[in-house]
KEDRENNU-242479 format. One record per residue (C-alpha): y negated, x, z negated; residue in three letters. Coordinates in steps of 0.5 Angstrom, whole numbers. Layout:
N
[[Y, X, Z], "ALA"]
...
***
This chain:
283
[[-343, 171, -174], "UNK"]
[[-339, 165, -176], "UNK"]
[[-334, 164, -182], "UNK"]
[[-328, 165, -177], "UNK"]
[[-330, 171, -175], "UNK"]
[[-331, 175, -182], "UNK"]
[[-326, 172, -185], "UNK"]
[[-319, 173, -181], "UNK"]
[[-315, 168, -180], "UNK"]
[[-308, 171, -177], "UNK"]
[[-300, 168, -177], "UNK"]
[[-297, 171, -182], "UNK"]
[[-303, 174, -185], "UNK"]
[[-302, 175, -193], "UNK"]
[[-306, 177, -198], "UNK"]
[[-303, 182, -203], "UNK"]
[[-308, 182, -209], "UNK"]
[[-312, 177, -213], "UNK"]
[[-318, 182, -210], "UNK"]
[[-317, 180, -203], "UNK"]
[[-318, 173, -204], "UNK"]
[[-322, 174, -209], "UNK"]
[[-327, 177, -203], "UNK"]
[[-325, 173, -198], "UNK"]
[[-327, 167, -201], "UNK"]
[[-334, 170, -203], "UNK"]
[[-335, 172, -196], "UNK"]
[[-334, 165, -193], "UNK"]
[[-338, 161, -199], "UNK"]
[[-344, 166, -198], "UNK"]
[[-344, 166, -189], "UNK"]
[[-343, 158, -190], "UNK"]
[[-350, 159, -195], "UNK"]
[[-353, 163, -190], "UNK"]
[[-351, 158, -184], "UNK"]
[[-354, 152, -188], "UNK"]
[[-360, 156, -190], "UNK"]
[[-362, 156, -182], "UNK"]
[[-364, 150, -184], "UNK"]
[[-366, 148, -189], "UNK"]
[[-366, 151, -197], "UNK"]
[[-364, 145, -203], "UNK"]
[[-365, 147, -210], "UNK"]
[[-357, 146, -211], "UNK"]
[[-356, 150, -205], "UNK"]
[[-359, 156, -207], "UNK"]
[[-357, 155, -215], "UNK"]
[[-349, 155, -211], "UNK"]
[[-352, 161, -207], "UNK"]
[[-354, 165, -213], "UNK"]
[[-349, 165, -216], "UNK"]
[[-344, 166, -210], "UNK"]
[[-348, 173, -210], "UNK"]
[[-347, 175, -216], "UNK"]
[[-339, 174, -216], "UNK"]
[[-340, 179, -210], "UNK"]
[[-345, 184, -213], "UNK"]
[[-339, 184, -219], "UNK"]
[[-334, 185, -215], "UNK"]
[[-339, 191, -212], "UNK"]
[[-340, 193, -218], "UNK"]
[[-333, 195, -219], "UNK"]
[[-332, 198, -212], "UNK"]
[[-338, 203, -214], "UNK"]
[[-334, 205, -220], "UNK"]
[[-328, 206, -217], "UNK"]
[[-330, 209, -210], "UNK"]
[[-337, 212, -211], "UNK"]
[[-344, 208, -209], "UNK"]
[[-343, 212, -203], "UNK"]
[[-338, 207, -200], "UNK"]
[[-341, 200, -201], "UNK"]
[[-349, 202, -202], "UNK"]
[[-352, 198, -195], "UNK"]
[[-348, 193, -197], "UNK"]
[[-351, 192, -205], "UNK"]
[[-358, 194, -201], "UNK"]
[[-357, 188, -197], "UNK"]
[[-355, 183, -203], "UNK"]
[[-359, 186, -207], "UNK"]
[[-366, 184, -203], "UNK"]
[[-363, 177, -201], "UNK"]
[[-362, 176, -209], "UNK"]
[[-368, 178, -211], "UNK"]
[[-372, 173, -205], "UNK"]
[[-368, 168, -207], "UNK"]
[[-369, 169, -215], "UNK"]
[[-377, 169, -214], "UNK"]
[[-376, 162, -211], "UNK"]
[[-371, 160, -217], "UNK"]
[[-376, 164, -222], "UNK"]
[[-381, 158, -219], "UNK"]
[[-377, 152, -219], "UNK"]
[[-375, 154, -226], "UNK"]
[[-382, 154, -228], "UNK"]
[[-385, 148, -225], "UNK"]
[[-379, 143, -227], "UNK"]
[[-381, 146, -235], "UNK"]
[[-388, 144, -234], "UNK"]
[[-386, 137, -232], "UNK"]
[[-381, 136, -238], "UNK"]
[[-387, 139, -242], "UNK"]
[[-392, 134, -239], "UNK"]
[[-396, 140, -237], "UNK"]
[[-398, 136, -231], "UNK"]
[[-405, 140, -229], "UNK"]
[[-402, 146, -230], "UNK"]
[[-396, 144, -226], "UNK"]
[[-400, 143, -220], "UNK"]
[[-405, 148, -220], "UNK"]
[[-398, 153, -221], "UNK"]
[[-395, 149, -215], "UNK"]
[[-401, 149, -211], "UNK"]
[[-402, 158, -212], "UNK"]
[[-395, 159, -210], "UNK"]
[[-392, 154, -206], "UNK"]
[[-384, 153, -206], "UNK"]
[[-384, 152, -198], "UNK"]
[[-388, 159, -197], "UNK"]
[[-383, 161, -202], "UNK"]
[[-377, 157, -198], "UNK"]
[[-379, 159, -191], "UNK"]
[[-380, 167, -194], "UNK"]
[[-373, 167, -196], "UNK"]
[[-371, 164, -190], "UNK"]
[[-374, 169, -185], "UNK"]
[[-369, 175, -189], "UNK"]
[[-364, 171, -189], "UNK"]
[[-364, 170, -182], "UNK"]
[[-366, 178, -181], "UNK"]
[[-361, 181, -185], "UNK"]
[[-354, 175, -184], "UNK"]
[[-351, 179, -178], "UNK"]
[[-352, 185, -181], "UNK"]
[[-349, 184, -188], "UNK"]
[[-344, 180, -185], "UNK"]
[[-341, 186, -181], "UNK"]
[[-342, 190, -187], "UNK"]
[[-337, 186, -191], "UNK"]
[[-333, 186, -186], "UNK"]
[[-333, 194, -187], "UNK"]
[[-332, 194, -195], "UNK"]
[[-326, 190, -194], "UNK"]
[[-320, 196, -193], "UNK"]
[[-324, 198, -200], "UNK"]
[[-321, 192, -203], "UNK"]
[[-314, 192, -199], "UNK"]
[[-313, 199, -202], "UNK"]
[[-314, 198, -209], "UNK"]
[[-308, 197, -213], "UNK"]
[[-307, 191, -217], "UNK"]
[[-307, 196, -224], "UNK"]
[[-313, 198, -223], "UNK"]
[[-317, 192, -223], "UNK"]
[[-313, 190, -229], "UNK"]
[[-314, 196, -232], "UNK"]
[[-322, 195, -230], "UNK"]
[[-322, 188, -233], "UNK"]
[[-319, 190, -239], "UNK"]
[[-324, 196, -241], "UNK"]
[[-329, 192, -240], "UNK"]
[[-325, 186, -245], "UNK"]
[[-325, 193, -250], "UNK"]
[[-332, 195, -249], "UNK"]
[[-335, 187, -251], "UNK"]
[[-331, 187, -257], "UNK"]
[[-334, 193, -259], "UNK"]
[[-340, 190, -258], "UNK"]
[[-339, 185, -261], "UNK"]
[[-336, 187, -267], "UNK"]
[[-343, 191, -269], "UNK"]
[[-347, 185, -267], "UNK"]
[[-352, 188, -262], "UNK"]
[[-360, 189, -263], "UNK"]
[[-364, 184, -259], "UNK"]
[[-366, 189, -255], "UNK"]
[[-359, 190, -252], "UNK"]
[[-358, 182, -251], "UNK"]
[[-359, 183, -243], "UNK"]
[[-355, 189, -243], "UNK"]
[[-349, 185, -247], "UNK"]
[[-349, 179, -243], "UNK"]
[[-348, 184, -236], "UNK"]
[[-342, 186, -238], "UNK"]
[[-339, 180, -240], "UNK"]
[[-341, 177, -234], "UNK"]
[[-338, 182, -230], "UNK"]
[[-332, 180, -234], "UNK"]
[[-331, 174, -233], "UNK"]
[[-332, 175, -226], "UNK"]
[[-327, 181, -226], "UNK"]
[[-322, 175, -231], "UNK"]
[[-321, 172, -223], "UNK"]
[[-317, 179, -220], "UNK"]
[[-313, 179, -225], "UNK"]
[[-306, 177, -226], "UNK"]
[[-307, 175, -232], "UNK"]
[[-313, 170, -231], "UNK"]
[[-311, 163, -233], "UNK"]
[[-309, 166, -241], "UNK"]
[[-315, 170, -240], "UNK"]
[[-320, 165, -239], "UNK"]
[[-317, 160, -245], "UNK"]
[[-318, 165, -250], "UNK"]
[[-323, 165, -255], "UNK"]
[[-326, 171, -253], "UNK"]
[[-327, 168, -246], "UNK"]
[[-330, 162, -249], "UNK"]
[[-334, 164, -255], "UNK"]
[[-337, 170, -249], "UNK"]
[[-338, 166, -244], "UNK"]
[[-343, 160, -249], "UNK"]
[[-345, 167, -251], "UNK"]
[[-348, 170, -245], "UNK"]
[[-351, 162, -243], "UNK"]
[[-355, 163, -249], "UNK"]
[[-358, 170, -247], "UNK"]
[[-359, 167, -241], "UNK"]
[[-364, 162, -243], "UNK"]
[[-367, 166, -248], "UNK"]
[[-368, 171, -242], "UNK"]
[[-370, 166, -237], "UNK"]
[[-376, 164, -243], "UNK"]
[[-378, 171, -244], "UNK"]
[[-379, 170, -235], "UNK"]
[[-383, 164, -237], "UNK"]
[[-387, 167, -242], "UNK"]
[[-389, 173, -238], "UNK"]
[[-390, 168, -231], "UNK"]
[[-395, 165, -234], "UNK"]
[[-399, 171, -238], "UNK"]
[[-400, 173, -231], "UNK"]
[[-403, 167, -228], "UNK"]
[[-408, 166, -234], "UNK"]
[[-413, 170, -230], "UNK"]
[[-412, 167, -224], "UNK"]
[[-413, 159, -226], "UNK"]
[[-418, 155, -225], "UNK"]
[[-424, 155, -229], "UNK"]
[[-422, 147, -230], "UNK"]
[[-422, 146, -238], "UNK"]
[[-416, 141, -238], "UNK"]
[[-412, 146, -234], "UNK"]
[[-414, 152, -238], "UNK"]
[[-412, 147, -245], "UNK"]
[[-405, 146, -242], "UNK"]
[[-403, 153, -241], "UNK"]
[[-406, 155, -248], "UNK"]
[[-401, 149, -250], "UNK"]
[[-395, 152, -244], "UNK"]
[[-396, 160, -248], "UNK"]
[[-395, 156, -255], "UNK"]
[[-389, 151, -253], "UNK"]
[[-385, 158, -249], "UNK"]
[[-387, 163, -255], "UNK"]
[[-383, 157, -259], "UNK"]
[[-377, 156, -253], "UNK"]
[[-376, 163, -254], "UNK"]
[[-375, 163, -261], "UNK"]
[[-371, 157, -262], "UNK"]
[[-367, 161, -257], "UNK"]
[[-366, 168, -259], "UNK"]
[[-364, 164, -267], "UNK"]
[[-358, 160, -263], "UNK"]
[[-356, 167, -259], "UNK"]
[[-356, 170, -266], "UNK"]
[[-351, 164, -269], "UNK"]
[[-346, 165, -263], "UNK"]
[[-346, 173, -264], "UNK"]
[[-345, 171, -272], "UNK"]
[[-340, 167, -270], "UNK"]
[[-335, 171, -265], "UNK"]
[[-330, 171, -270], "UNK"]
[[-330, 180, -269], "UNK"]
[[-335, 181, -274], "UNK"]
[[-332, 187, -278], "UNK"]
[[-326, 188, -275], "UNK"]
[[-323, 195, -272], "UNK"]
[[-322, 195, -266], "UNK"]
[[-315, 198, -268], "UNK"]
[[-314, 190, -271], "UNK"]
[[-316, 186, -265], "UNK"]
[[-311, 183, -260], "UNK"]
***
C-alpha cells in the first residue's frame, strides 16, 4: 500500500485539529520506513523509525484513554511487535558500537559473531513485510477516532499530564520510578504537539528541564539494558581468557556508566526548579 493511498489527498480537504495532522504526518513517515526497509535497514533509518513509532504509540495511548482499548487494540498489537523486533536490533547496535568506544575488541566481535546484525536485520525485514499492508489498513480504520476528538479534549489530556509531572516532580521520585517518570513525560512532550498552545509550551522551562530530563533516565536505562545484556552472555563466551578478561572489564565499566548516569538523572531532578513547591503555586 503506498503513501498515497493511506494518506488522503482530496481538493479541498482540511484538517480541523492539530491531531489530524499530527496522525497523518506519523502515517506517511511510518509507510515511507516500511517502503525503505523492503530493501534495506540503515542504522539512521531505523533510530528515525523507532521514534516515528513511538509518537504513534503516544497518540495511541491517548486514544485508548479516551475510547477504550477496545478500539485501537489490533492496530497497537502491530506497532508493538514491529517496535519490539526493530528494538533487539537497536538493543545490539547500541552494545556493539560501546564495546568499540570501550576497546572491548575481542568481545565485540565475539557479541557480533552470537548475534549477527544482518540476521537481525533480515528478521525485522520479514515482520515488516508480513504485517505492512495489515497495519496500513488499520490506521486507516483509527483515523474517524481522530476526526471526532475535539480540540479540548486533547488539550485537556496534555494538561493532566503537565499536572501529574509536576507533582512528580516536585516530590523527587525514587529510582524505582525513574522509568515510569520518563514515560509520562515522553507522552507529554508528544501530546505538546495536538495542542494549541505547542509553540509556548515547548520554550517553557518545564518542557526543557523534562525533556533534558527524560534523555538522562534514558541513557541511564539504556546502561542498565547493557549490563543485563551482558550478564547473559557470560555463560555463553568462548573459553578464550582474553575474551573473558574483556567482559569482567565491560560489567566493571557498565556498572560505572550506570552509576555516573543515575548522579546526572538526580542532578537534573534536584534542579526542576519544583522541588517544595505546592502545586496550588505552580503556574
Amino acid at each position: 500500500m503506498t503513501v498515497q493511498k493511506v494518506v488522503p489527498c482530496i481538493p479541498g480537504f482540511i484538517m480541523h485539529s492539530k491531531l489530524e495532522r499530527y496522525y497523518t504526518q506519523r502515517i506517511k513517515k511510518i509507510i515511507q520506513h516500511l517502503q525503505v526497509f523492503e530493501k534495506s535497514v540503515s542504522e539512521e533509518g531505523l533510530h528515525e523509525f523507532r521514534v516515528e513509532l513511538k509518537k504513534l504509540s503516544a497518540l495511541l495511548r491517548f486514544l485508548r484513554s479516551e475510547y477504550g482499548k477496545a478500539a485501537i487494540k489490533k492496530t497497537k498489537t502491530a506497532i508493538d511487535l514491529i517496535f519490539q523486533e526493530a528494538g533487539s536490533l537497536r538493543e545490539q547496535q547500541l552494545l556493539l558500537a560501546w564495546l568499540g568506544k570501550n576497546k572491548l575488541r575481542r568481545l565485540q566481535k565475539s557479541c557480533a559473531a552470537q548475534h549477527p546484525v544482518p540476521e537481525i536485520s533480515k528478521a525485522l525485514q520479514k515482520v515488516l513485510h508480513a504485517i505492512r499492508k495489515k497495519l496500513a489498513a488499520r490506521l486507516v480504520k483509527c483515523r474517524p477516532l481522530v476526526e471526532k476528538t475535539p480540540q479540548s479534549v486533547t488539550d485537556l489530556y496534555t494538561a493532566k499530564l503537565k499536572h501529574h509531572i509536576e507533582e512528580s516532580l516536585r516530590k523527587i521520585p525514587a529510582e524505582t520510578e525513574w522509568h515510569m517518570l520518563r514515560k509520562c513525560i515522553k507522552q507529554w512532550l508528544y501530546a505538546v504537539n495536538w495542542t494549541t498552545t505547542n509553540k509556548s509550551t515547548s520554550l517553557s522551562h518545564l518542557y526543557i528541564h523534562s525533556n533534558q530530563l527524560q534523555e538522562a533516565i534514558g541513557n541511564w536505562h539504556d546502561a542498565i539494558n547493557m549490563h543485563i545484556m551482558l550478564l547473559s552472555m557470560k555463560f555463553h563466551l568462548p573459553k578464550d581468557t582474553n575474551i573473558q578478561k574483556e567482559h569482567a572489564s565491560a560489567l566493571r565499566k557498565i556498572l560505572v556508566t550506570i552509576q555516573r548516569s543515575a548522579r546526572e538523572v538526580e542532578k537534573l531532578l534536584l534542579h526542576s526548579g519544583l522541588t517544595g513547591k505546592s502545586i496550588s503555586s505552580l503556574k
